[in-house]
Every structure is written in structure tokens, then in C-alpha cells.
C-alpha positions in Angstrom: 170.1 46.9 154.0 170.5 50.5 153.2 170.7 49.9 149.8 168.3 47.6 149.8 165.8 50.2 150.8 167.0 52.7 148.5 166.4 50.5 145.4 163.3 49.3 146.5 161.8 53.3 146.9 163.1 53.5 143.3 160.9 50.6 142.1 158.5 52.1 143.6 159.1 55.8 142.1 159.0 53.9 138.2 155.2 52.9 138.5 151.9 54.4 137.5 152.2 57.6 138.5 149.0 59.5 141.0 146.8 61.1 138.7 144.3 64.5 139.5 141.7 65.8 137.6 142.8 69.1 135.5 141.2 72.5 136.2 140.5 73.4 132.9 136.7 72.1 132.7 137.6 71.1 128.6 140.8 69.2 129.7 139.1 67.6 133.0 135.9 66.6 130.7 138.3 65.0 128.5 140.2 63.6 131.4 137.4 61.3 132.4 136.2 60.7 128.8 139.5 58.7 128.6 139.0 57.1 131.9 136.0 55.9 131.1 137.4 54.6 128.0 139.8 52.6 129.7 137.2 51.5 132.1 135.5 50.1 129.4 138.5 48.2 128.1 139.9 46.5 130.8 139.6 42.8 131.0 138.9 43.1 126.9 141.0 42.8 123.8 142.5 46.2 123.4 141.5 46.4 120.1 138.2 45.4 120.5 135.4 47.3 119.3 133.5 49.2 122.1 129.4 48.7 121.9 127.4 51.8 121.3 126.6 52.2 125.0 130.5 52.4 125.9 130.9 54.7 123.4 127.7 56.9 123.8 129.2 57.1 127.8 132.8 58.2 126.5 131.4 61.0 124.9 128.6 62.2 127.5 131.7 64.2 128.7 131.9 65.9 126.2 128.6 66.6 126.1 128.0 67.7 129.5 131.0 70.2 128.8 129.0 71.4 125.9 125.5 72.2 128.1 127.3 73.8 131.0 125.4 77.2 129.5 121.4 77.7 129.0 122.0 76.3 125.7 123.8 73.4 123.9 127.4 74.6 122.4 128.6 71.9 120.2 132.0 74.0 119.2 132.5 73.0 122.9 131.6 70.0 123.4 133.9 68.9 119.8 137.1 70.4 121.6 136.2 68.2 124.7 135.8 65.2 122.0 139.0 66.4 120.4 141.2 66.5 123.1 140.5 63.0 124.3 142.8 61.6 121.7 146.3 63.5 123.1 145.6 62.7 126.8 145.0 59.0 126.3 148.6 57.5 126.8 149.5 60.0 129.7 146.2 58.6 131.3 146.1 55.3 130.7 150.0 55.1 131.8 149.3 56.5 135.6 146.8 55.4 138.1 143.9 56.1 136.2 141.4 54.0 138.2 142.0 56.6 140.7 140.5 59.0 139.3 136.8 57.2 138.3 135.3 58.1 141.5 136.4 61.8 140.9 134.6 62.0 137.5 131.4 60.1 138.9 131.6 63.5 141.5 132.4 66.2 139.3 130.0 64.6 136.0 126.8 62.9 138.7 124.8 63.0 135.8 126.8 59.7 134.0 125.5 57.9 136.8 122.0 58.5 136.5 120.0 55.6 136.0 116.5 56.8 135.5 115.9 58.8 132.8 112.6 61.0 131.9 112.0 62.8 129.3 110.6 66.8 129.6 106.9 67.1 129.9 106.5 69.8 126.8 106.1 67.9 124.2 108.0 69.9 121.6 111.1 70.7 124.4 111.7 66.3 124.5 111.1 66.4 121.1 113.7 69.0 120.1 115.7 67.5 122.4 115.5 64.3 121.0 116.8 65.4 117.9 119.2 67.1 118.6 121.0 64.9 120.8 120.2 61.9 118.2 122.1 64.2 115.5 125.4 64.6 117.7 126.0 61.1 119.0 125.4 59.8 115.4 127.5 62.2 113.6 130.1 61.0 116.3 129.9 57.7 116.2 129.3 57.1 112.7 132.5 55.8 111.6 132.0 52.8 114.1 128.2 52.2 112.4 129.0 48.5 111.5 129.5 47.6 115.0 125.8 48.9 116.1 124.1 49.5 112.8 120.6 48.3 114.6 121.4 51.2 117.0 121.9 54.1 114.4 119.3 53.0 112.2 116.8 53.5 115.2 118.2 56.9 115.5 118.1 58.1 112.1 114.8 56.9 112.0 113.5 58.8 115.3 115.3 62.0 113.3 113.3 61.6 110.2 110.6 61.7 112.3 111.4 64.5 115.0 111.9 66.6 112.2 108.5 66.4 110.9 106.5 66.6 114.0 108.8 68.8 115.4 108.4 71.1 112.7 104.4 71.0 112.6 104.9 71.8 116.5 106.4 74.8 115.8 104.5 76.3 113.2 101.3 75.6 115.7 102.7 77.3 117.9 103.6 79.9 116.0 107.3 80.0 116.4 109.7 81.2 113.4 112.6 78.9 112.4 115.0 81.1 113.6 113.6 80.9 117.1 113.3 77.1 116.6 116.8 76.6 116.4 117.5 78.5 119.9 115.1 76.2 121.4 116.9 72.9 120.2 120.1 74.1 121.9 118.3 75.1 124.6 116.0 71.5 124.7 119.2 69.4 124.1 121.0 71.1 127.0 118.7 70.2 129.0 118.7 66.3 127.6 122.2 65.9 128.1 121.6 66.2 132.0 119.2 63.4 132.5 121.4 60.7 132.1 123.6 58.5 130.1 123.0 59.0 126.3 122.2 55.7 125.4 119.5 55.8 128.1 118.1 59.3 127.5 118.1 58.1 123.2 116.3 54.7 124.4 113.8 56.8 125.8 113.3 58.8 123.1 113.2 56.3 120.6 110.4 54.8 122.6 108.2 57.7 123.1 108.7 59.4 119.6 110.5 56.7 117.2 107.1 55.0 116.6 
């Protein structure tokens, strides 16, 4: 019996092991980017490709790391995105489902359902661009799987940066000064909601 017991608290031991979410706010952003990863692969061929909404989630981690200032630091949010890669295995090999109610507390803003975009016109459309011009540059190696998606995107673009521009010579605001605004518009994107939502919206209001 005793050494029944004994093995059985060693089978025990050689499972997924508890996981917690790091301190560093980089390494804990990437933490849940890779949980939500898994999230989105369980119960689906591994090596499936993920749709554009799983994917735009993954990375709103990163991009929540990147606003945490008054304006949008995409040196930031890239080391977020760049971490992701080395903390997969050690995540995915413990008790990661543990930690998805964690990152739904620390990141609230993932679970946000509705999304509206700033009243001031050129803020939403600034915004807009911006945020359209990270997520494609990120997921533009995986374009063939939601080519619909970026063309919509790279269409609202083409078009945020005309009006945008004529916005901000009406109001008399240099280029310089124009730039600092788009950090400090997408920052403020980034907080409303899912990317894939918050883009939706912006393709509606602006990409026609």
C-alpha cells in the first residue's frame, strides 16, 4: 500500500505542471498571447491555419502592451510579438487553461464586445490607420488564408491616408505633429476591443 501511494504521487508529480502569469508586463503579455493561441487550437488540426480573427486576438496582447503609455510604442508591442515564439512549448506543456481567466483579468479589454469608435473624426480616423497598418504588417505572411480581410484593410489605408491628411492640413496641423497624434489615436483604438472588431468598425465607417 505504501508503495502504492508513493508511485501514484509520482504520476501525479510528471503532469502538466501549474502555471502563473509572469511579472514582467512584456513576458506576461506574451504569456497570454500563447494561451490564447492554444485556445484557439484546441479541438483543431494543429497545423491548421488560424482565421484572421484568431490571429488579430493573439496579437491584441501585444498590442495592449504597446499602448500602456499616452501614446502607441510599436518597439514594444514587436518584443511582446517576439517573445511569443520561445514561451510556446513551456506553455502549452503545463496547465495552460489555467491561466485564460487570468489574462481575461489582467487584459479586460480582449473581452470587449462592443466596440465604438472616437467621436473626433480625425482621432478614429488616425486611429484607424494606424492600427490597420500593424495588424497587416503582422499578419501578412498568412494573407492567403484571409486575403478578403486584408484587402479591405489596405483599402481603408489608402483611403485614411487621404482624408486623414486633408484633415490635418484643415486644421492646421504640421506633419510632424500628425504623427504624434496617430500614436496617440491608435493607443487609444487598441483599448476598445478585439482588433478584428475595432478594424470591422472602421472599415464600415471610413472604408467606403
Amino acid at each position: 500500500m505504501r508503495a502504492l501511494l508513493l508511485l501514484t504521487f509520482m504520476l501525479a508529480g510528471c503532469g502538466p505542471k501549474a502555471l502563473m502569469l509572469p511579472e514582467d508586463p512584456v513576458q506576461r503579455a506574451a504569456t497570454c498571447g500563447v494561451v490564447a493561441a492554444a485556445g484557439a487550437r484546441q479541438g483543431t488540426n494543429i497545423e491548421a491555419k488560424l482565421s484572421f480573427e484568431a490571429q488579430s486576438r493573439i496579437l491584441h496582447y501585444a498590442l495592449l502592451e504597446g499602448a500602456t503609455g499616452e501614446r502607441f510604442d510599436s518597439a514594444r508591442a514587436a518584443r511582446v510579438a517576439n517573445a511569443m515564439p520561445a514561451l510556446t512549448d513551456e506553455v502549452t506543456d503545463g496547465k495552460w487553461q489555467g491561466l485564460q481567466g487570468s489574462c481575461d483579468q489582467a487584459y479586460p479589454a480582449t473581452k470587449q464586445q462592443a466596440v465604438e469608435l472616437p467621436q473626433d473624426r480625425l482621432t478614429a480616423q488616425l486611429g484607424c490607420d494606424g492600427l490597420a497598418d500593424f495588424v497587416t504588417t503582422a499578419l501578412r505572411e498568412g494573407e492567403a488564408s484571409y486575403i478578403d480581410r486584408i484587402r479591405a484593410l489596405d483599402n481603408l489605408q489608402r483611403k485614411l491616408d487621404g482624408d486623414a491628411g486633408t484633415l490635418l492640413q484643415a486644421r492646421g496641423i504640421s506633419p510632424q505633429r500628425g504623427v504624434e497624434l496617430r500614436t496617440e489615436a491608435m493607443a487609444k483604438l487598441v483599448k476598445l476591443g478585439p482588433p478584428d472588431k475595432v478594424l470591422d468598425r472602421c472599415v464600415a465607417q471610413f472604408g467606403t
